[in-house]
N, C-alpha and C positions, 0 to 999 in steps of 0.2 A: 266656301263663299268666294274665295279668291278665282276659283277655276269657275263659277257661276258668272263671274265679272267679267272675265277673259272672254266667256261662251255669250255672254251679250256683246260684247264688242265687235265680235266677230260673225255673231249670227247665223255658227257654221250648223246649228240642228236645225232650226228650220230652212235653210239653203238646201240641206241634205232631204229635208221631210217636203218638201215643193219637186222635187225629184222624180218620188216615189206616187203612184195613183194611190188614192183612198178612196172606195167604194163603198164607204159604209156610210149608215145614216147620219149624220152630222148632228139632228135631235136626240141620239139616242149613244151619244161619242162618250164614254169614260175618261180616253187616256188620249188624249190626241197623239196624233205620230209625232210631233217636233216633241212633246214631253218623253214619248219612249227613247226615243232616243238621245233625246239630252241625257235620262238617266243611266241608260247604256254607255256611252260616251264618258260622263263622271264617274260610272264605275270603275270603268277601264282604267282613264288616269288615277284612279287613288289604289289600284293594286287590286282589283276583284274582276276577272278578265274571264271566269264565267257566264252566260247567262242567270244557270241555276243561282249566281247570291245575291241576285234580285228577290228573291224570296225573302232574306232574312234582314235587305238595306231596303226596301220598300215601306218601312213603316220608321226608320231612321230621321230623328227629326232635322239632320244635316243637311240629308240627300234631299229632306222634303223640302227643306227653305232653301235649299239652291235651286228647284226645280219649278220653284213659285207658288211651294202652297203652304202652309200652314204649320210647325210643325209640331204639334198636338194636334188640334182639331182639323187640321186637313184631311182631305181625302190621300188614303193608301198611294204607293207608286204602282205601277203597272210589276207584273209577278214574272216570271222565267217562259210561263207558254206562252203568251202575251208579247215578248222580246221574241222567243224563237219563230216565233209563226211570223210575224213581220222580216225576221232575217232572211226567210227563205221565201216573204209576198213577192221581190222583186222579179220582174224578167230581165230579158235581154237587155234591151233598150233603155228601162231603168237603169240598171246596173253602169251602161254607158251615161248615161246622165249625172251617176252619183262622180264616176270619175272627172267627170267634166265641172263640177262642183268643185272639186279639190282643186285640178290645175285652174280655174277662177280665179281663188283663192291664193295660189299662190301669184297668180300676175295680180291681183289689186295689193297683196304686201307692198311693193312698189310704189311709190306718189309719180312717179315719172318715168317713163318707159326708156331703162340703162342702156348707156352705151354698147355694154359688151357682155355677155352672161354664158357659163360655163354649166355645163349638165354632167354629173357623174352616173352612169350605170351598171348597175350591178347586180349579179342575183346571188341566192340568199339558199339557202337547203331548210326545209320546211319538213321536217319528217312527220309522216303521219302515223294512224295507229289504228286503222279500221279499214274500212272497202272505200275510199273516198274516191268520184271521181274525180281524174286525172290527175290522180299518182303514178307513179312508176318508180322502179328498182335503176337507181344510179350509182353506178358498178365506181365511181372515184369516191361518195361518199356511203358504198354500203351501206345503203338504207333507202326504204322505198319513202318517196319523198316529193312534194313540189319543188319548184325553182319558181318564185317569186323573182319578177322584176322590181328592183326600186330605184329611181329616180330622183337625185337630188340636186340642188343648189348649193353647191358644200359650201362655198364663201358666206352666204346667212344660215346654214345648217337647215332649210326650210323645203319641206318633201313637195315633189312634184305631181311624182304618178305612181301610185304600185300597182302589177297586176301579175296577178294569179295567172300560171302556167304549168305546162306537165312537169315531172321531174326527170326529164333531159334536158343537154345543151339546148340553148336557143342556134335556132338554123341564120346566116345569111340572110335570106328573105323575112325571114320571121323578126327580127331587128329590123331591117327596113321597112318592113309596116308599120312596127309600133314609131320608130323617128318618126315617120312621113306623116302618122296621123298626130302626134307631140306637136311637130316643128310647124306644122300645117294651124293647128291652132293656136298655138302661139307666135304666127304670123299676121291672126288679124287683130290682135290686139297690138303686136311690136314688130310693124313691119321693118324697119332698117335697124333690128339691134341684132349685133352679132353675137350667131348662137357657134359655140364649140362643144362638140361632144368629145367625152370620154371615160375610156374603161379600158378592160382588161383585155387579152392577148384573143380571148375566143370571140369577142366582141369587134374586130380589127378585120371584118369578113370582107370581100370585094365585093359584093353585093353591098352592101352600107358603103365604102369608101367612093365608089363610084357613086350613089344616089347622093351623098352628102356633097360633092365634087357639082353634080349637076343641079346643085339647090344652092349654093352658098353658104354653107355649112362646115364649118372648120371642124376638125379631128385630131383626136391623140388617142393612139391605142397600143398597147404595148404589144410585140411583135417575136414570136418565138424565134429562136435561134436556129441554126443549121449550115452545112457545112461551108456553103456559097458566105452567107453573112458575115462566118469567122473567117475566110479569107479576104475579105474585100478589107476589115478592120487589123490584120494579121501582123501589118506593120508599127501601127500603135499599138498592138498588145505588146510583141515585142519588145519595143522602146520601154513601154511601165512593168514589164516583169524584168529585163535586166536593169532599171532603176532601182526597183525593188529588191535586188538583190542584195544591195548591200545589209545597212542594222537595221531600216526599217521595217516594222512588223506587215505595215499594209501602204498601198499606192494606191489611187483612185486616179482614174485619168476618162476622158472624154472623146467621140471620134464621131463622126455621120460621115454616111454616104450615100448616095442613090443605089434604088434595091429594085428588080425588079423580080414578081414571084410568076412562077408558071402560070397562073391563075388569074393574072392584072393584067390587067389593058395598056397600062404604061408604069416608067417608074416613077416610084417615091420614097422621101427624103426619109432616111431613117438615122437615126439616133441611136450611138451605143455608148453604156458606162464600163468601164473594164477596171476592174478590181485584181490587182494580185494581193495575193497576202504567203504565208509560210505553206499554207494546204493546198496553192496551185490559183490558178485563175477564174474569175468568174465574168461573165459577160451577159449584159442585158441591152435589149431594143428595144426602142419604140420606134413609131412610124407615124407620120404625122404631113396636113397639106400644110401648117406654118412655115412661113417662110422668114421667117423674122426668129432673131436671138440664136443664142451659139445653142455648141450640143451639152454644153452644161446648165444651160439656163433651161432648155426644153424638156431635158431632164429631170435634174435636182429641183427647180421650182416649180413649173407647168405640171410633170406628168406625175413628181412624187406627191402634190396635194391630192391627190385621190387615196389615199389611204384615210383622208379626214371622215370619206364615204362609209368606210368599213365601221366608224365609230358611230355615224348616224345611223346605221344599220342596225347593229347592237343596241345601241336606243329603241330604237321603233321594234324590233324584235325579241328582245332578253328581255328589257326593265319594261316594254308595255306589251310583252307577249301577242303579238300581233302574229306567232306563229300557232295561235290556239284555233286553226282551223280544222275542227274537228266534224261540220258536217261534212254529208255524204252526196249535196249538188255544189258543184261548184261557184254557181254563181251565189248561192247562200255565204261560201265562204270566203267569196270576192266583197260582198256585203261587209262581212265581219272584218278584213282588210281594210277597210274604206273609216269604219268607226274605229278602226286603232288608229289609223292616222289621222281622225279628228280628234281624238287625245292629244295625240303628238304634238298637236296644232296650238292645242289649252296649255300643254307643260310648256311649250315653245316659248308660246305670249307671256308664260307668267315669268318664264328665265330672263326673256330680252327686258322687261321693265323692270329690272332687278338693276340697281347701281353698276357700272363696269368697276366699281372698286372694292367692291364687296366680292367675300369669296364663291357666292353662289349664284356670281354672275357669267361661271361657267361648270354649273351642277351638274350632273347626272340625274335622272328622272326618278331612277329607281330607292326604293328603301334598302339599308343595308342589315346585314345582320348587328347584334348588339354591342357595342364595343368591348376591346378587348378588355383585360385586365390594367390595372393602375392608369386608365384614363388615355390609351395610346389606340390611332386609329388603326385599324387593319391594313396590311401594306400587302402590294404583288410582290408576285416571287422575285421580281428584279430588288425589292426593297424600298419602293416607292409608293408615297403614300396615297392610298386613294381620292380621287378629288369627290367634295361634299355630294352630299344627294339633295337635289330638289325639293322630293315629296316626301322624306320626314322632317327637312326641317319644316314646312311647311303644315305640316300636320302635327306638330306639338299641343297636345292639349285638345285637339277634336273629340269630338263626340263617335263617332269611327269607329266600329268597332274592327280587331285585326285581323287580315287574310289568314287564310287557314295556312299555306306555309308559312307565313312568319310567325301563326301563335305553336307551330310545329318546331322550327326552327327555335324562338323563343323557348321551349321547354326541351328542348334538348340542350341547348349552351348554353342561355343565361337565369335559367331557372334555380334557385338559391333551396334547396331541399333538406331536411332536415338527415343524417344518415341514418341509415337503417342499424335496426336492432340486430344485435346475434342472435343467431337460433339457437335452441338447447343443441346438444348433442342427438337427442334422440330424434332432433325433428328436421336434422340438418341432413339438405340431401345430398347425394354420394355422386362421383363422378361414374364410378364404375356400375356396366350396365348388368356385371352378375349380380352385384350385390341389390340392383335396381327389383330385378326380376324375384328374386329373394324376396324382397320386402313384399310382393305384391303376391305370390304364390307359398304361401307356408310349408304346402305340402311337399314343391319343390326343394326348397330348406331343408326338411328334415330327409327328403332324400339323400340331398349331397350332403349332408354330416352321416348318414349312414353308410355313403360310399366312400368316405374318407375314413371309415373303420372298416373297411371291404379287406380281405387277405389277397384278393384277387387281382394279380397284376396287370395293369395296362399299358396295352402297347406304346412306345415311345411315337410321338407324334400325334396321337391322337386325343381327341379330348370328350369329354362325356357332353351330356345337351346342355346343360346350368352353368358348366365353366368354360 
């Protein structure tokens, strides 16, 4: 009911189902499209990220009173072919519309159009598991695979754009399409807020740095190393490795300089951190048109908040499986993309109106497995305890029945079973496969106790069929 409330507040299924054509007779309509997909969508955020368990939540009287009908005497939820055939009704142009839905959504979060707003992107490894188009074999992550772009707001944690891509590097130009058309329409709704992008070293193309240069468009992108780099900074590394020399175990120290690459039109201002410690030196860049704040600030604050990205990624892809694109057109599985981040969107709502003093006012989405023993939460391997989950505390006591891995998971750890009986002797079975085959062939049996009374000696090394 709570994600039912969120999903009228927001209005995000029927925004999404006004998207999509409906050509059917409207006297003769079942399931309207904004109900399919609310129920898709509420699937998703409560852990059922199949179509197929539509099947078994469609007559659920939970899903049905979140979904506006009845939950006894209502009419059924729409079934699994009913979901998949709409997943795959859209086309092209749809498909662009639904994405246009989402970045809406995220410019009305907003009550006033901010001074300054920062874009994180990143892609993602999607492995697939069938003939899907535009997969491909990507030789860094062995595995044939999509690279999903995703797009965030890391400062509100609130998703921009994701889009389905092959599973190679994104090219130079291929970035500066998707910015041009991002930056392009969230221009006409904010035209004087300043946008900065950023991301990682493959995303740092001259192709993008120039188009964002010629747009107004600020950048941080981190900047691979090479031989030119480490000389131009050669003398600040020096100075922090023989500091470091003495008892300290590690030194951090700071440097920029203007960089120009064979490939750039002019220079720019780059950014290094230079780390010694006992195992030698490490040196990192970024590259960036900021002109403002030192090269520790650009660094340590600016460019290292992008790892907050990698967490919202996790989110939207682990705990709402938004990597379960299993059909075989792609724009079906661009579909399926689009209703994981309208979940995203319902967990989103229901965290931010959670007290900031409460601990689930920065939860994790997913459910976890069942706690450990004498009441202690499960900790990473650093020893650190996991922060709360969203959607079990939130689901205590529902009527829900449990996703097939957690009632899998659930009987393999936390299932309380009574031990098993001994066997007699006679009926307990054996590890050894002679005596297997023994049990199962008699006649073999009394062969080998007759060749164990044999006078006839056998060759060392060799052995008979039964032993």
């Amino acid at each position: 009911m709570l994600l039912a409330e969120a999903e009228r507040r927001l209005g995000i299924a029927a925004k999404l189902a006004a998207a999509i054509p409906d050509g059917r007779d409207a006297s003769r309509v079942i399931h309207p499209l904004a109900d399919i997909l609310r129920a898709r969508i509420f699937a998703i955020a409560c852990g059922y990220e199949d179509a197929d368990d539509l099947d078994s939540l469609r007559s659920d009287p939970a899903f049905k009173l979140a979904c506006g009908r009845l939950p006894d005497s209502g009419r059924d939820l729409c079934s699994q072919p009913t979901m998949s055939r709409w997943e795959n009704a859209p086309d092209l142009r749809s498909v662009i519309r639904l994405g246009r839905v989402l970045l809406d959504l995220w410019l009305a979060s907003y009550p006033a159009p901010p001074a300054a707003v920062t874009l994180d992107i990143d892609d993602t490894c999607d492995v697939v598991h069938g003939h899907q188009q535009l997969s491909l074999f990507n030789a860094h992550y062995d595995e044939r695979c999509f690279l999903p772009i995703h797009v965030y707001d890391t400062a509100t944690g609130r998703p921009v754009a994701m889009i389905l891509r092959p599973g190679r590097t994104p090219s130079g130009k291929e970035i500066r399409g998707h910015l041009r058309r991002l930056v392009r329409h969230i221009r006409r709704r904010w035209p004087i807020t300043r946008i900065t992008i950023r991301g990682d070293s493959h995303y740092g193309r001259s192709e993008v740095m120039d188009w964002c240069e010629a747009n107004g468009v600020d950048y941080l992108f981190g900047l691979p190393g090479n031989r030119v780099l480490d000389r131009l900074v050669d003398e600040a590394a020096d100075d922090i490795r023989t500091r470091r020399a003495g008892e300290q175990p590690c030194l951090r120290g700071f440097a920029e300089t203007r960089y120009r690459a064979r490939s750039w039109k002019r220079e720019r201002r780059a950014c290094a951190r230079i780390e010694a410690t006992k195992l030698g030196l490490d040196v990192r860049f970024v590259v960036t048109s900021l002109a403002a704040g030192t090269a520790e600030h650009v660094y340590e604050v600016l460019y290292c908040a992008r790892g907050q990205a990698e967490n919202l990624i996790k989110l939207h892809k682990t705990q709402l499986a938004s990597d379960r694109t299993s059909c075989r057109a792609p724009l079906a599985n661009q579909v399926r993309l689009v209703l994981h981040t309208a979940a995203y969107w319902l967990m989103l709502r229901l965290r931010d109106a959670i007290p900031k003093a409460h601990a689930l006012a920065v939860a994790e989405f997913a459910t976890p497995a069942p706690e450990a023993p004498q009441n202690r939460r499960p900790r990473h391997r650093d020893h650190v305890a996991r922060p709360p989950r969203l959607r079990r505390s939130l689901s205590r006591g529902a009527a829900v029945p449990t996703p097939r891995y957690l009632a899998r998971r659930t009987l393999s750890i936390g299932a309380a079973t009574a031990p098993p009986k001994p066997l007699p002797e006679t009926a307990r079975p054996t590890s050894n496969p002679v005596e297997r085959q023994r049990e199962k062939n008699p006649k073999a049996q009394a062969r080998s106790i007759s060749q164990l009374g044999s006078k006839t000696p056998r060759p060392a090394g060799v052995m008979n069929k039964t032993g």
